[in-house]
MMTF fields as JSON, N, C-alpha, C and O atoms, coordinates in Angstrom:
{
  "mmtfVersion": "1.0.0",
  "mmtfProducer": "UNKNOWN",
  "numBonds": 427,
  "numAtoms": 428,
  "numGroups": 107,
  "numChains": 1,
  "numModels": 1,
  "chainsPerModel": [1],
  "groupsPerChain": [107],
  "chainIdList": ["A"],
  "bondAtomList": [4, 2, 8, 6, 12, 10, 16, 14, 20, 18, 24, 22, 28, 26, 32, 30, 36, 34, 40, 38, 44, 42, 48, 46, 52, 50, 56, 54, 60, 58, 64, 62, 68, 66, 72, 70, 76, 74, 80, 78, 84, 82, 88, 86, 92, 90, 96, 94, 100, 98, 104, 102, 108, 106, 112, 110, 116, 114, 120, 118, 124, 122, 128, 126, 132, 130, 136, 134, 140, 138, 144, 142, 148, 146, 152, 150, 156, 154, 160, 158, 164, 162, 168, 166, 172, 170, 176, 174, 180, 178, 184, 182, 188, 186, 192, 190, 196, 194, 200, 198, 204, 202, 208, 206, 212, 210, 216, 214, 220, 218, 224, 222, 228, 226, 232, 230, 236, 234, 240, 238, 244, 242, 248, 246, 252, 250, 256, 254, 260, 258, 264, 262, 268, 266, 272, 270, 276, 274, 280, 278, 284, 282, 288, 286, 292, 290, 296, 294, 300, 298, 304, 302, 308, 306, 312, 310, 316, 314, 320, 318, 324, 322, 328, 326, 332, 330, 336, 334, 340, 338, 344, 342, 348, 346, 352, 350, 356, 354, 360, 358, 364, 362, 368, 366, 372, 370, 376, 374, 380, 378, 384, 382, 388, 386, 392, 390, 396, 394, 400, 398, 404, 402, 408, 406, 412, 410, 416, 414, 420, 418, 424, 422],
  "bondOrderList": [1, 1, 1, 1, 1, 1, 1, 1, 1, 1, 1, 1, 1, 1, 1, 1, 1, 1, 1, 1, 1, 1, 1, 1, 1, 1, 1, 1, 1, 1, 1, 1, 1, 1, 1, 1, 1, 1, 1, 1, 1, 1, 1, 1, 1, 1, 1, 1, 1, 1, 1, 1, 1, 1, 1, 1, 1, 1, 1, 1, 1, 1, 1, 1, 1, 1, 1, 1, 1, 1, 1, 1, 1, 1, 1, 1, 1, 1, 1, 1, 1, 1, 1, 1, 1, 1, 1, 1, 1, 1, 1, 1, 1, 1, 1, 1, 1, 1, 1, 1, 1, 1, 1, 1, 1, 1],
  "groupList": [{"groupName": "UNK", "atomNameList": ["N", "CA", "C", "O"], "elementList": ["N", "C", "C", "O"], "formalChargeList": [0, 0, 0, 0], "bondAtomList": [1, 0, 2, 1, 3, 2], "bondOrderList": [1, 1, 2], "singleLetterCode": "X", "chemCompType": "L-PEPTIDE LINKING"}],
  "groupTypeList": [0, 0, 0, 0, 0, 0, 0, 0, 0, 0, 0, 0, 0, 0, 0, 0, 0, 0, 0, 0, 0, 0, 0, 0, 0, 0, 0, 0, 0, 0, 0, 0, 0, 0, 0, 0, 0, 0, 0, 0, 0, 0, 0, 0, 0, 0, 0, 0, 0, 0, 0, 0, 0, 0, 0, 0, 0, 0, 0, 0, 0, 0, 0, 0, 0, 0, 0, 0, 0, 0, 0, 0, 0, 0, 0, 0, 0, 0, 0, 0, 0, 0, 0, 0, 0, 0, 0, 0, 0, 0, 0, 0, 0, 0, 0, 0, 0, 0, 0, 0, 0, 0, 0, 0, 0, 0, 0],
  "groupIdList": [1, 2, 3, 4, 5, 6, 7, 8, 9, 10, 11, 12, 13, 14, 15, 16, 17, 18, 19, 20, 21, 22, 23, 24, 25, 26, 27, 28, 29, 30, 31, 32, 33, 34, 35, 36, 37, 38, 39, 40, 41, 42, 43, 44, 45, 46, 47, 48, 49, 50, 51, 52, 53, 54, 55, 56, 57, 58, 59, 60, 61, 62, 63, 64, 65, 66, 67, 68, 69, 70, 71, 72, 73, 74, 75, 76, 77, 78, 79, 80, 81, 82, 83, 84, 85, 86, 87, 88, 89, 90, 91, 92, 93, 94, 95, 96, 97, 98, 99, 100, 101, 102, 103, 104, 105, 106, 107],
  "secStructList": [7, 3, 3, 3, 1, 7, 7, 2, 2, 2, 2, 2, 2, 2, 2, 2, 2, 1, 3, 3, 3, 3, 6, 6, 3, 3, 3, 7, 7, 7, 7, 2, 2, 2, 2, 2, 2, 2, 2, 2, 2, 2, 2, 2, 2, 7, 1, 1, 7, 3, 3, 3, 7, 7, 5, 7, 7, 1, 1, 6, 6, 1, 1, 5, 7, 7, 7, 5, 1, 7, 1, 1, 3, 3, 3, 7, 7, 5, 6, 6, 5, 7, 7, 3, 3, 3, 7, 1, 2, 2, 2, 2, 2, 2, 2, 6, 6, 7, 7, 7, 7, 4, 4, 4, 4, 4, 7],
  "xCoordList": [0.858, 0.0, 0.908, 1.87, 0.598, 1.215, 0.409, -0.814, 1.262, 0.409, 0.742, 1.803, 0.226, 0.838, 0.236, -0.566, 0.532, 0.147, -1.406, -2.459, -1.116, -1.918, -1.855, -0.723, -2.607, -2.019, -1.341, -1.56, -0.278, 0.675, -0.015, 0.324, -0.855, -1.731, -1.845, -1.538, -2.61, -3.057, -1.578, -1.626, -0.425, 0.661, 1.125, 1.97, 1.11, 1.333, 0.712, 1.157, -1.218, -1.965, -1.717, -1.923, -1.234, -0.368, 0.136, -0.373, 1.301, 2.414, 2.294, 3.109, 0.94, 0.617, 0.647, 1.291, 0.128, -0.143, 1.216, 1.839, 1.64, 2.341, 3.94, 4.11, 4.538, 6.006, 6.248, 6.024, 6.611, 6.828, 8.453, 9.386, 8.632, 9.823, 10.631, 11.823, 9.657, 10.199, 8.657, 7.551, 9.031, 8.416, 7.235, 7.258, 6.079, 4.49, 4.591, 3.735, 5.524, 5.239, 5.077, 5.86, 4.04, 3.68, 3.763, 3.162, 4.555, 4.188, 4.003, 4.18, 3.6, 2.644, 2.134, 1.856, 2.157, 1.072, -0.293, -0.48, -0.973, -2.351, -3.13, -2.859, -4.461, -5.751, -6.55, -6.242, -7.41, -8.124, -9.029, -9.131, -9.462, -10.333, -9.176, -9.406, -8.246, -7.245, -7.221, -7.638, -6.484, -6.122, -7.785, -7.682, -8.955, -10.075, -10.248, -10.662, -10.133, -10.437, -8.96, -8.919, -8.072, -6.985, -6.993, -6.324, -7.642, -8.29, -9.172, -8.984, -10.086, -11.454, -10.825, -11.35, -9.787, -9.084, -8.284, -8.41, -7.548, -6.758, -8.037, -8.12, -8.719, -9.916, -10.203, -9.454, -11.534, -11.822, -10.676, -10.932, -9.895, -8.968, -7.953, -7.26, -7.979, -6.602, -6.621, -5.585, -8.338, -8.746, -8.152, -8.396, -6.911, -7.454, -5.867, -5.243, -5.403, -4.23, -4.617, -5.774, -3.715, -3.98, -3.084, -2.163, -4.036, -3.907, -3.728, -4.786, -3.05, -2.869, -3.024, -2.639, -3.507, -3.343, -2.815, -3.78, -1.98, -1.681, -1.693, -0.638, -2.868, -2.168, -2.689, -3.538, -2.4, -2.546, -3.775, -4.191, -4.345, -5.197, -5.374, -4.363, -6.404, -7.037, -7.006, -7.733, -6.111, -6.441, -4.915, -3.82, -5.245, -4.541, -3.119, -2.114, -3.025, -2.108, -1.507, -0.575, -2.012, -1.577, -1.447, -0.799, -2.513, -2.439, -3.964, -4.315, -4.57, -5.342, -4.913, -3.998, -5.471, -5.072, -6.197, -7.297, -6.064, -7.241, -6.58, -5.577, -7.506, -6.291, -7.405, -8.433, -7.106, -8.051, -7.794, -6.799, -8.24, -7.654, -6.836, -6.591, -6.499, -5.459, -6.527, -6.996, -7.025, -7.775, -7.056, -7.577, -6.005, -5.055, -5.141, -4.948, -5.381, -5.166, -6.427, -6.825, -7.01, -7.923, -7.657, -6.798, -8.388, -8.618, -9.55, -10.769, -8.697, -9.208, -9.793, -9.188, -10.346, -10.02, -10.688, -11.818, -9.231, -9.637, -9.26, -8.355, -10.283, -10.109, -9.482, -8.327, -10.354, -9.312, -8.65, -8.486, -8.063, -6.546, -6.799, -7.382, -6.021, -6.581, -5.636, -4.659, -5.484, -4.704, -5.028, -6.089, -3.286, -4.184, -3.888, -2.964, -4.655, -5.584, -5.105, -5.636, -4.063, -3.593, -4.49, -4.582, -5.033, -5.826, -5.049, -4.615, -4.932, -4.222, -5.179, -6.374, -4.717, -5.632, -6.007, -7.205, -5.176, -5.371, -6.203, -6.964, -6.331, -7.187, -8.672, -9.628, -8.933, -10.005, -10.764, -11.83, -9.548, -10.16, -10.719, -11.863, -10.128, -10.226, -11.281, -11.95, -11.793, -12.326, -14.627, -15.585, -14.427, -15.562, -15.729, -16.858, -14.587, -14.835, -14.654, -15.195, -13.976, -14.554, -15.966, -16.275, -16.458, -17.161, -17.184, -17.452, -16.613, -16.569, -17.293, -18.397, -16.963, -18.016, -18.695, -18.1, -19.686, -21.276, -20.313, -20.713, -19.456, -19.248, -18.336, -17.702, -17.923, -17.004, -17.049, -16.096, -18.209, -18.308, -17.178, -16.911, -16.604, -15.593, -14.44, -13.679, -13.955, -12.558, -12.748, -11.769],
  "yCoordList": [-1.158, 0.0, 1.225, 1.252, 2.434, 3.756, 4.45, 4.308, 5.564, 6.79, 7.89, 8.129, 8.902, 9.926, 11.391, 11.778, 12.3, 13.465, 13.265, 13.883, 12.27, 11.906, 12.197, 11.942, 12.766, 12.589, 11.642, 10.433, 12.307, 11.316, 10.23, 9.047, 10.698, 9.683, 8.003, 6.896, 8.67, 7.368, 6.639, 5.414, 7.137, 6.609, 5.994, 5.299, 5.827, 5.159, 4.489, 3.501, 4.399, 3.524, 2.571, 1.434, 2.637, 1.539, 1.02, -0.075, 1.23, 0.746, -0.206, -0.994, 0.102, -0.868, -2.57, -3.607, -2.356, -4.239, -4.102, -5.15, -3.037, -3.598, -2.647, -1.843, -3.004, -2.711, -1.157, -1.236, 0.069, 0.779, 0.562, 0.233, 0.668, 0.264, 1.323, 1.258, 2.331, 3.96, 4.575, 4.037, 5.75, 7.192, 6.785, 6.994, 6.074, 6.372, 4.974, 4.803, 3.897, 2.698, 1.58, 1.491, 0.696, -0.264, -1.313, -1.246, -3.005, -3.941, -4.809, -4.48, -5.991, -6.582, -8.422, -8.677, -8.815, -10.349, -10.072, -10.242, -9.744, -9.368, -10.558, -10.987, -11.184, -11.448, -10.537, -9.358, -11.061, -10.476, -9.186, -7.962, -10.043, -9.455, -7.986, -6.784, -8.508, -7.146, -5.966, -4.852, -7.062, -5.904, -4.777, -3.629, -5.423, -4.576, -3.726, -2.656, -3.687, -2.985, -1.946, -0.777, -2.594, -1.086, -0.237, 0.793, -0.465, -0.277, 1.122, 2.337, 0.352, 1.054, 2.725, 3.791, 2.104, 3.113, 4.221, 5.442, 3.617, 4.554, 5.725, 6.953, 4.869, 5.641, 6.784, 7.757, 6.587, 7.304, 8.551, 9.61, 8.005, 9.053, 9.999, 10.88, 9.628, 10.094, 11.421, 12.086, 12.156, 13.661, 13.417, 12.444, 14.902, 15.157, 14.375, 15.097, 13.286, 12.367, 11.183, 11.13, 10.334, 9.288, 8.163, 8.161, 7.308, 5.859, 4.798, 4.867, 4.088, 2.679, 1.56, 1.87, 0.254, -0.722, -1.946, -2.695, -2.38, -3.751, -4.909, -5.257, -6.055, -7.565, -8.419, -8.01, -9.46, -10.771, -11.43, -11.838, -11.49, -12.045, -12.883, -12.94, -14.196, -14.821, -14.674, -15.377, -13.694, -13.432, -13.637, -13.94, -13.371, -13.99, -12.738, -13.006, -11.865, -10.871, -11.122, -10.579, -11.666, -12.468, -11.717, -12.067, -10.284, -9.404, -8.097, -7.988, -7.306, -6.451, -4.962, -4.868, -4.167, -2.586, -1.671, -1.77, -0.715, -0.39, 1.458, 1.843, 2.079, 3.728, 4.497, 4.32, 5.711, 6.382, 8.041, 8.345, 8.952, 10.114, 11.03, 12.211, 10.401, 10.548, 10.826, 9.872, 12.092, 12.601, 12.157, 11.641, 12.501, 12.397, 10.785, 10.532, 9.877, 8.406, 7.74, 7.96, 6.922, 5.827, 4.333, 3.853, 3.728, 2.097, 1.805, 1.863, 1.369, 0.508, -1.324, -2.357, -1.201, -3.028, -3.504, -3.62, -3.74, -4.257, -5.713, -6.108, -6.563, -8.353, -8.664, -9.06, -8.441, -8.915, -8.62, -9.225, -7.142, -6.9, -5.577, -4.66, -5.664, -4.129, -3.075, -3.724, -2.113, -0.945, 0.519, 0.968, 1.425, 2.923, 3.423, 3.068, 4.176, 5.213, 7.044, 7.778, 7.052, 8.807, 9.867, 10.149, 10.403, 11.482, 12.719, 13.564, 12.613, 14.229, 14.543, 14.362, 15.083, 15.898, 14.41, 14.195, 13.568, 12.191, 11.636, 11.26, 11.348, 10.195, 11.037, 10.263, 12.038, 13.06, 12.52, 12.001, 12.98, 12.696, 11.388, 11.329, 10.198, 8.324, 8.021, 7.194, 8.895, 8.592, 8.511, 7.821, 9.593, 9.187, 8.241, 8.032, 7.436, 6.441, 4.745, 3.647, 5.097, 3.986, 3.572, 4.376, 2.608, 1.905, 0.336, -0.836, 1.355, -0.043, -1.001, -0.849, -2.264, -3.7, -3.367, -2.901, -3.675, -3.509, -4.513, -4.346, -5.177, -6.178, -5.618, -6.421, -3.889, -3.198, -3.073, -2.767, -3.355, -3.224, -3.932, -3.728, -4.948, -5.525, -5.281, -6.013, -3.705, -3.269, -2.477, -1.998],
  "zCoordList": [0.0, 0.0, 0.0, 0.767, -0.98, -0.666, -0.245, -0.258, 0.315, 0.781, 0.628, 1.205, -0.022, -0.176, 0.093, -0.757, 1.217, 1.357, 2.459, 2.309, 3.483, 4.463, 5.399, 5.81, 6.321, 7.572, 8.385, 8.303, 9.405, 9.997, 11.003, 11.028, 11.686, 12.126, 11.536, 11.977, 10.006, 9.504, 9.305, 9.423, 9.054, 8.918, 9.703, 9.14, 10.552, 12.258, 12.362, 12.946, 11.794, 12.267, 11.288, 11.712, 9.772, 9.058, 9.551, 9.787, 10.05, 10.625, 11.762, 12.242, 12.092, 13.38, 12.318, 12.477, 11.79, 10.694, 9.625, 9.452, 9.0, 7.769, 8.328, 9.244, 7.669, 7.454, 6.689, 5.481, 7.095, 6.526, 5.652, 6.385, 4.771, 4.344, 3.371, 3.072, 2.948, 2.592, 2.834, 2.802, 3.055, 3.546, 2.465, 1.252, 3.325, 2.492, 1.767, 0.899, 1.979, 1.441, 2.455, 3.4, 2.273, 3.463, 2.892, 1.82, 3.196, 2.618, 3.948, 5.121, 3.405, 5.016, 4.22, 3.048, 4.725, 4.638, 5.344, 6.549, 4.692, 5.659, 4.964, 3.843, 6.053, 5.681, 4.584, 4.413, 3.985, 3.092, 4.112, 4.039, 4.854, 6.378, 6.72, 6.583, 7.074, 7.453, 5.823, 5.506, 5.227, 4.202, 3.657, 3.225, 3.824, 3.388, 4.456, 4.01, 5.617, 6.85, 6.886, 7.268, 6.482, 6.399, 4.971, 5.058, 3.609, 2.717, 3.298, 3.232, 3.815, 4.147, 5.858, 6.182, 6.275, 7.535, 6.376, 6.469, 5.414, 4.746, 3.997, 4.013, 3.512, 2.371, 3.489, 3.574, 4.501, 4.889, 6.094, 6.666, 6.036, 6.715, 5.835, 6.342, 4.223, 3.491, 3.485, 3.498, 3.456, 3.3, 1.997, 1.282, 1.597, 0.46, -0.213, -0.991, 0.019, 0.311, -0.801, -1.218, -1.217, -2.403, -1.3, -0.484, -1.91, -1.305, -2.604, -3.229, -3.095, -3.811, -2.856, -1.729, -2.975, -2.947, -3.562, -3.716, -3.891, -4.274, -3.91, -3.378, -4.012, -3.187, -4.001, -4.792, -4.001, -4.771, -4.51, -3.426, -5.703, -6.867, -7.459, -8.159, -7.901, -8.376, -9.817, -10.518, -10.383, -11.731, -12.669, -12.196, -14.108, -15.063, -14.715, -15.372, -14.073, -13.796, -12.099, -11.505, -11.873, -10.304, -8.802, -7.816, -9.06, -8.243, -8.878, -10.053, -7.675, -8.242, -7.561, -6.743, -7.884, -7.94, -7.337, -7.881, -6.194, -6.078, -5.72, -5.119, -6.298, -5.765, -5.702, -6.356, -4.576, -4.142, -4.341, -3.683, -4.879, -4.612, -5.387, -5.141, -6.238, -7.777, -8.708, -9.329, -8.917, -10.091, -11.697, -12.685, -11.495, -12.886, -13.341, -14.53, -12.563, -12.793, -12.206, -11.063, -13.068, -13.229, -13.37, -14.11, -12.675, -13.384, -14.135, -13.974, -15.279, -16.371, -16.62, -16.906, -16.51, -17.336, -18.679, -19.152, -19.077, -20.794, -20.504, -19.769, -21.351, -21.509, -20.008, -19.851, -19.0, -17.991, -16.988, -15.929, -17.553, -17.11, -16.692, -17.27, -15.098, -14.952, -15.545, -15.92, -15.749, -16.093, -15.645, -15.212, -15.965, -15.232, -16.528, -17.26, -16.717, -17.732, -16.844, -16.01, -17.527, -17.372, -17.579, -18.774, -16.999, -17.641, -17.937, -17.154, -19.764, -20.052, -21.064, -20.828, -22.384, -23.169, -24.044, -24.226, -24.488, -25.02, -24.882, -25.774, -23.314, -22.214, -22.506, -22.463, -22.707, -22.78, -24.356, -24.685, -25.025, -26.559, -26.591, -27.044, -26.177, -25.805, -25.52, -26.14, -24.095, -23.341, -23.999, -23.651, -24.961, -25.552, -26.398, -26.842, -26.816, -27.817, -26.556, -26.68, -25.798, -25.108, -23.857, -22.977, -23.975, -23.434, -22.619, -22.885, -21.204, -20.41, -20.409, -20.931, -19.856, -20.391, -18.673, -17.702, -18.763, -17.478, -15.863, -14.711, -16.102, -14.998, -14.214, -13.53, -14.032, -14.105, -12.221, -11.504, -11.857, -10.255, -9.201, -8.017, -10.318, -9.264, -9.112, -8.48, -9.925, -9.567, -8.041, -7.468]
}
């Protein structure tokens, strides 16, 4: 998990379960149970702060992606696979010609 531009609080209260290992990076072996409940502590505490998640996955990429707070960056998923989607003047023009597939609730 990163964190960036959070209060120090929530940073400490990381640190209680995962490993800080550089300034705003946490890695950890958590339960699914843990890792959604420190998910859900980072979200509602980041204010106006960006949160990533990374942990391992059931899927053909062997890990999923979850980020909070980062206007400039989105998740995507094409065939599968998740991806981030930059928002610049490009991602703008793109963005009316694509059409996510309906099953999109489970990123």
């Amino acid at each position: 998990m990163t964190l960036e531009a959070v209060p120090p609080s929530l940073r400490g209260e990381l640190s209680r379960w995962l490993m800080e290992v550089q300034p705003g990076v946490y890695v950890g072996n958590a339960t699914a149970l843990v890792r959604d409940l420190l998910w859900d502590k980072a979200v509602q505490n980041a204010r106006t702060g960006r949160c990533t998640q990374i942990y391992r996955a059931n899927n053909e990429q062997g890990f999923a992606v979850r980020m909070y707070g980062d206007p400039h960056r989105t998740l995507v998923s094409l065939d599968g696979f998740q991806l981030v989607a930059i928002r610049n003047a490009r991602h703008i023009e793109l963005q009316g010609e694509y059409d996510p597939p309906e099953d999109d609730d489970k990123l």
